[in-house]
N, C-alpha and C positions, 0 to 999 in steps of 0.2 A: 485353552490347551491344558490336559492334562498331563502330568511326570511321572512317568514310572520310579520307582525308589528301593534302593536295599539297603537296608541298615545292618553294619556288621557292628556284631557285638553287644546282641538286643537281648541280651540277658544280663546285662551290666546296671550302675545306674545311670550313667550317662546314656546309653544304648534305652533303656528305656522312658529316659528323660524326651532323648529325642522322639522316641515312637509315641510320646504324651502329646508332642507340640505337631508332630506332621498327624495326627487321627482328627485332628482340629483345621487343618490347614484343606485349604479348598482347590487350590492346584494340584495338591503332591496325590500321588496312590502310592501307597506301600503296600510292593509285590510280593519282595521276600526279606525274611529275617534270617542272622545266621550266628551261629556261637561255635564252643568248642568242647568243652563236656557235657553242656547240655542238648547235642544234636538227637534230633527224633522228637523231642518234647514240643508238645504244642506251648505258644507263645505264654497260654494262660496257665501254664505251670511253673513260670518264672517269674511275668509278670501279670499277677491277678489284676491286678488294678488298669489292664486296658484291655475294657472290656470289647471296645471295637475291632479290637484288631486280635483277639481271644484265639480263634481257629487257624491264626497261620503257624505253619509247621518250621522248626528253627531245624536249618541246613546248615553244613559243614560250613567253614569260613575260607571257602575258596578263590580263584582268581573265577574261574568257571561259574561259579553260581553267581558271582556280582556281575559277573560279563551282560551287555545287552538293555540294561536300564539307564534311562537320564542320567539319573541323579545316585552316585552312592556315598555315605555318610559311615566314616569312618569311628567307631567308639572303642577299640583298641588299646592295649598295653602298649606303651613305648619298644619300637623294635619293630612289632608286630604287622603295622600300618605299612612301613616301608616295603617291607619286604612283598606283601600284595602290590602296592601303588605299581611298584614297576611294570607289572604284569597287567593291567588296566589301558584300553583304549583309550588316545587322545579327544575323542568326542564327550566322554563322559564328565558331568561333574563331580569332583570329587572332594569330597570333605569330609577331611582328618580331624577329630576332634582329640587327639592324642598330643604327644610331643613332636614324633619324628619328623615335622617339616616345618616347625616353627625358627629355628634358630637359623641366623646365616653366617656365625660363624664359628667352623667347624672345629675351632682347636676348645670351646665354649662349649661345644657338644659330646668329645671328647672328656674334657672334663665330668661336666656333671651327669653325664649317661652312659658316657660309652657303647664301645659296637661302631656297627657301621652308620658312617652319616650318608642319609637320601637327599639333603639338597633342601633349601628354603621354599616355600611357595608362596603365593599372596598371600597376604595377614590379614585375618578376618575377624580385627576389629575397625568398626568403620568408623567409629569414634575418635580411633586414635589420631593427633593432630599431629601434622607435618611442619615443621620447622619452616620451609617457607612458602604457608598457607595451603589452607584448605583439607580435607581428611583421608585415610586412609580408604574410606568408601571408593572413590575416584577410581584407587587404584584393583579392585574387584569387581568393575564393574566390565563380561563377558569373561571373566577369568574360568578355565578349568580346573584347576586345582585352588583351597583352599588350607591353610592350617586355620585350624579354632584357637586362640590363646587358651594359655594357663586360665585358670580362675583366680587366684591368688594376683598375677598378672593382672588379669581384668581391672581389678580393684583399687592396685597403687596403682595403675595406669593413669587410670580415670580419674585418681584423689590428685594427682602433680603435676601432669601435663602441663594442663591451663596455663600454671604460674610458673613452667619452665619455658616454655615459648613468648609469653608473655614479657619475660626476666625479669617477672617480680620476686622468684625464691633463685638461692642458690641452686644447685645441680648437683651440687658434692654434700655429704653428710645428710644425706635423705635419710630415716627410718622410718620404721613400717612396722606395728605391731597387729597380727592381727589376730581376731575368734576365727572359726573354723569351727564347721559342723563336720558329723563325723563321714560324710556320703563321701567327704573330698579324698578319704581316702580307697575309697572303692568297696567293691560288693565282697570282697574274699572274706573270709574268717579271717579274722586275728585276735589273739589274745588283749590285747592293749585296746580295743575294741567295744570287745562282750560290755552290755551295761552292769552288772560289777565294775567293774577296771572306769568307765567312764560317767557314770551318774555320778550328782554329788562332787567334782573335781575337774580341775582345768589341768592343763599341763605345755608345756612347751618341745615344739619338737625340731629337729633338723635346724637349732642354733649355731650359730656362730657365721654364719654366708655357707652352709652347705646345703642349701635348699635349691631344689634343679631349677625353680622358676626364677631364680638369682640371673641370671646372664639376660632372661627374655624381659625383667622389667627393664636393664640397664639398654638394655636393645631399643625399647621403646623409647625412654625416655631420650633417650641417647638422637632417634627418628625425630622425636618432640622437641630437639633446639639445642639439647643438655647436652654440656663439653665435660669432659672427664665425670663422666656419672659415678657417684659410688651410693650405696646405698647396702642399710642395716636390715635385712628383715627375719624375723623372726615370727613365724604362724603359732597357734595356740587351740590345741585342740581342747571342746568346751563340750556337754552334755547337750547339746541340740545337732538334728537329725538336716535341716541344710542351712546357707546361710554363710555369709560373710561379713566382720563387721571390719573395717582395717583402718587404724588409725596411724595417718601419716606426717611426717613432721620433715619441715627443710626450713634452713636457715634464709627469713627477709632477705630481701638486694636491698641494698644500700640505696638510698633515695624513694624504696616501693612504700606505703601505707594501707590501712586496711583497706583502706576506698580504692585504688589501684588496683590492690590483690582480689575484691570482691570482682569488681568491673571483671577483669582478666578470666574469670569465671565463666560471668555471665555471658560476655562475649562468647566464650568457645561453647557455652553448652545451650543458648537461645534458641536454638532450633532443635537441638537434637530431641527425636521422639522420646528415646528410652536413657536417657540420661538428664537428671531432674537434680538441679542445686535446691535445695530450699533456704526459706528465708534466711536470714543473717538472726544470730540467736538460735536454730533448730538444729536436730541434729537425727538420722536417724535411725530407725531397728531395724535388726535383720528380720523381725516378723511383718512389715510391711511390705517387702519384696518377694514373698515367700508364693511361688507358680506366676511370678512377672519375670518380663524380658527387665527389666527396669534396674536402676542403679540409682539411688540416692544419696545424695553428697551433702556433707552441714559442712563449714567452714567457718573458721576463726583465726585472729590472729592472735598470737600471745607477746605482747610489744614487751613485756620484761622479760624474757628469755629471747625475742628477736626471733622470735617462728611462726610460720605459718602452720596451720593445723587442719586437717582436714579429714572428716570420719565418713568413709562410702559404705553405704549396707546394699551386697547381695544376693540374689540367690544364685549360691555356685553351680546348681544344676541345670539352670537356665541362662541369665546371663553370663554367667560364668562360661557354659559350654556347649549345652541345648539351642539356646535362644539366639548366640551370636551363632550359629553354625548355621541354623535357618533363615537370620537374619543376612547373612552374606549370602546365604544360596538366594534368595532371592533379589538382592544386589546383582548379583551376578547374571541372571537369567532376565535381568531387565523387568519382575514384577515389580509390584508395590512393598517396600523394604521393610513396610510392617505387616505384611500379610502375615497370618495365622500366629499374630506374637500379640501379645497383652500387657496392658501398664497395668493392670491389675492383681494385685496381691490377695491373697485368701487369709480372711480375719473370722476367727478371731482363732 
């Protein structure tokens, strides 16, 4: 069976993130693309680099033109997403690769977004592990609506989980430093942006807990076992184009050792396709992940400071937000969960 598809927002990089992974994908058909100043331009005026899908014409981003397709795939500015969902048919798949349907709770949303809150949907990451057993795949699978996490999310998600459900790290005084390429901030102009302003120099941004994905890691972790979550993150914009590198840190439990802490790993991540611990000793780059659904985790303990340490490299445009979004649609529609997604990174 084939899926009809509309991807709103296919002039972004998310939006043409995704339109990279379904031109690959062998169930989806993508019907129509749609944007908002660039309506009338063909697809290959925005994005040259997909070549297949070159001659479709980008239409307004309406309720109307996404009406009538399987599947539609939400790449959206915060606000934006909600405001369509409502107007969308319950048969349709829908996934929000945006904010507006990740949070569930609204005084948190409120906080770091503001505006109108549209309500939580199923969480589409299928990695994420449930406090009492098993993942959040489970809970996506015939789901209609979808939220994609944060990328920044993605990342601590996946580097602390483990060893919070596990209880081999504390819950409280987690930090999270991380790199950040600069797509994560999207396709617009900005000064702080231009390569002037960014080659040559790293910088830090949205410090001190006012970064919006603050509330959705506590969320998760919170899902994952963790009683009074708190957590320091602080992202770090760097001179490369995607990529995540995030290094997380939480206080040992009392009685855990490294052999505990590794185990607790390996256990949650032995099966999973696109999430890969490496050996004990490695550690790795964000250029090994780079056009992979994939997530890479090195892991250590640092017994004279009494932390666990854990560095995940990914690519924000794929795992981060492309890849799980495809990744759950396919969950969800009962294919193969790895269909049209790749552990393969592009070297050199």
């Amino acid at each position: 069976m084939t899926y009809s598809v509309a991807v709103a927002g296919a002039s972004g990089y998310a939006g043409g993130e995704v339109l990279r992974l379904l031109a690959a994908h062998p169930e989806f058909d993508v019907t129509t693309v749609t944007a908002f100043s660039n309506v009338g331009q063909k697809l290959s005026s925005v994005q040259p680099h997909l070549r297949s899908l070159a001659d479709l014409l980008l239409v307004d981003t309406t309720p109307q033109n996404l009406a009538g397709h399987d599947i539609v795939f939400l790449a959206l500015p915060h606000g934006k997403s909600g405001e369509l969902t409502t107007q969308l048919d319950g048969v349709t798949l829908v996934v929000d690769c945006g904010a507006d349907h990740r949070l569930t709770d609204e005084a948190a949303w409120t906080r770091f977004y503001g505006g109108e809150y549209f309500g939580a949907w199923p969480y589409g990451l299928p990695e994420l592990l449930l406090a009492g057993g098993g993942t959040q795949r489970q809970n996506l699978v015939g789901a209609k609506r979808i939220a994609v996490p944060g990328c920044n999310v993605t990342a601590i998600t996946l580097g602390l989980a483990p060893g919070i459900r596990a209880g081999v790290i504390e819950a409280d005084d987690l930090v999270a430093i991380l790199a950040v390429g600069t797509s994560g901030a999207g396709k617009a102009v900005k000064p702080e942006l231009i390569a002037s302003e960014i080659l040559g120099s790293a910088s830090a941004y949205a410090v001190g807990g006012t970064h919006r994905h603050t509330p959705e890691i506590i969320q998760n972790l919170t899902v994952a076992g963790g009683a009074e979550v708190t957590v320091s993150f602080t992202p770090m914009l760097v001179p490369m184009s995607r990529g995540i590198l995030a290094t997380s840190t939480a206080k040992l439990a009392e009685g855990a050792t490294a052999a505990s802490v590794r185990a607790a790993f390996e256990d949650a991540y032995a099966d999973e396709p696109f999430v890969h611990l490496l050996p004990a000793g490695e550690f790795p780059r964000t250029a090994d992940t780079v056009g992979a659904n994939t997530a890479l985790i090195g892991l250590a303990v640092d017994e004279a400071a009494g932390r666990v340490v854990t560095i995940t490299a990914l690519d924000n445009l794929v795992k981060g937000t492309a890849g799980a979004a495809i990744q759950s649609a396919n969950i969800a529609l009962g294919l193969p969960e790895t269909l049209g997604l790749t552990t393969n990174g592009v070297a050199p």
